[in-house]
C-alpha positions in Angstrom: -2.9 10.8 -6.1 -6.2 8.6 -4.6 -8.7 9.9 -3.2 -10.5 8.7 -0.9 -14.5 10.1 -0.2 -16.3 8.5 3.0 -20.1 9.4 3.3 -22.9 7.9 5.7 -22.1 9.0 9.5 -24.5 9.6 11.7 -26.1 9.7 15.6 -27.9 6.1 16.0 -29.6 4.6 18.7 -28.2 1.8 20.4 -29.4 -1.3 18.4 -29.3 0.7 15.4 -27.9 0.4 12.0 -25.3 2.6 9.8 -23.7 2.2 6.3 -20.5 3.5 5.7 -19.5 4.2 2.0 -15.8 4.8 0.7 -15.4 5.7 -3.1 -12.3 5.5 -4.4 -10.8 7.4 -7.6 -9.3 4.9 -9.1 -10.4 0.9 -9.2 -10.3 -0.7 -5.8 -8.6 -3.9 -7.4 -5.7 -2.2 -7.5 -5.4 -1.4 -3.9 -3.5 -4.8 -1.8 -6.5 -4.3 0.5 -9.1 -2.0 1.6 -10.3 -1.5 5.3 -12.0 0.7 7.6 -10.6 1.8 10.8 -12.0 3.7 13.9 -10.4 6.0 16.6 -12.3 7.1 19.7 -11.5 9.8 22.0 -8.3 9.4 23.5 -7.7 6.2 22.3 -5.3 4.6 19.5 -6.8 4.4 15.6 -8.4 0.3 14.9 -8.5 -1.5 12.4 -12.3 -2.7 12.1 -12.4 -4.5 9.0 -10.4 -5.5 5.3 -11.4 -6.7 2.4 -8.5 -7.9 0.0 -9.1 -7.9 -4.0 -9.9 -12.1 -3.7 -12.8 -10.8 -1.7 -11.9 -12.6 1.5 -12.2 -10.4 4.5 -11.3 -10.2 8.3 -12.8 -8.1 11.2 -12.2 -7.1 14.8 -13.5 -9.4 17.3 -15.2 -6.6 18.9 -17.5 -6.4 15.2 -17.9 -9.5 14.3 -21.4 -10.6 13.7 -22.3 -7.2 13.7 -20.5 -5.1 10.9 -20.2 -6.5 7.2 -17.8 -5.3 5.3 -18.5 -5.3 1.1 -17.4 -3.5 -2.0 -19.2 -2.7 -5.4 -16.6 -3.1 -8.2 -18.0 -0.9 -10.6 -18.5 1.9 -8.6 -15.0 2.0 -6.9 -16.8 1.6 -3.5 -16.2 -0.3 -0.5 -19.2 -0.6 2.4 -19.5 -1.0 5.5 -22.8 -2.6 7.1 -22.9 -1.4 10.6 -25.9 -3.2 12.6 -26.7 -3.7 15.8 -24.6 -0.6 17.4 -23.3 0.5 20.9 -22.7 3.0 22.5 -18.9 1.8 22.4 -18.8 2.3 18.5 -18.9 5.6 18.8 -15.8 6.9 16.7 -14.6 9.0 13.8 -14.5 5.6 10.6 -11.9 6.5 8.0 -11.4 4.1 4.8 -8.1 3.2 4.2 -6.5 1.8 0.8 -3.2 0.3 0.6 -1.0 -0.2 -2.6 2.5 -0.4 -3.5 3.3 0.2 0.1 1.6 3.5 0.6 -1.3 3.7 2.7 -4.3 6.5 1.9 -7.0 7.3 4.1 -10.2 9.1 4.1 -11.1 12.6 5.8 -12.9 10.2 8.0 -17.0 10.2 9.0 -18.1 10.6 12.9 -20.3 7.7 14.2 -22.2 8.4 17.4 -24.2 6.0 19.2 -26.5 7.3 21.8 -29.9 7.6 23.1 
C-alpha cells in the first residue's frame, strides 16, 4: 500500500508564495510519474504539474512560469514551488503517484489565496 503525506497549505496573499510537499512511502523512482493536481469549488480535479523518474516535467499553462515542480530523491519527496499566486489558485492540491497502472493520491492540502 503507498502512502501518500501532503503538508504546506495555507491562506497567502495574492503575489505570494507556497510550497507544497508530498512524501511518499516508498521511493518515488518507482512511481511512472508523480504530479500534483488541484480541484476548486464546483469544478473538475487538474492536473497542475508531473515530474517523470528522467526528471523531465510538464505543467498547466495556467502555472507555468509560476509553479516549479521538484523532487528530493532521498527523502521520497516531491515539491511544489508555488510563487506568484492568485486568487484563482485557490484549491484543495493532492499529490498523485502512478505505477503499474494504479494511481494513488494524497488526503489533499487546501490553498487559499486572498487578501
Amino acid at each position: 500500500q503507498v502512502q501518500l503525506v501532503e503538508s504546506g497549505g495555507g491562506l497567502v496573499q495574492p503575489g505570494g508564495s507556497l510550497r507544497l510537499s508530498c512524501a511518499a512511502s516508498r521511493s518515488i523512482f518507482s512511481f511512472n510519474a508523480m504530479g500534483w493536481h488541484r480541484q476548486a469549488p464546483g469544478k473538475e480535479r487538474e492536473l497542475v504539474a508531473r515530474i517523470f523518474p528522467g526528471g523531465s516535467t510538464n505543467y498547466a499553462d495556467s502555472v507555468k512560469g509560476r509553479f516549479t515542480i521538484s523532487r528530493d530523491n532521498a527523502k521520497n519527496t516531491v515539491y511544489l514551488q508555488m510563487n506568484s499566486l492568485k486568487p484563482e489558485d485557490t484549491a484543495v492540491y493532492y499529490c498523485r503517484a502512478h505505477a503499474s497502472g494504479l494511481d494513488y493520491w494524497g488526503q489533499g492540502t487546501q490553498v487559499t489565496v486572498s487578501s
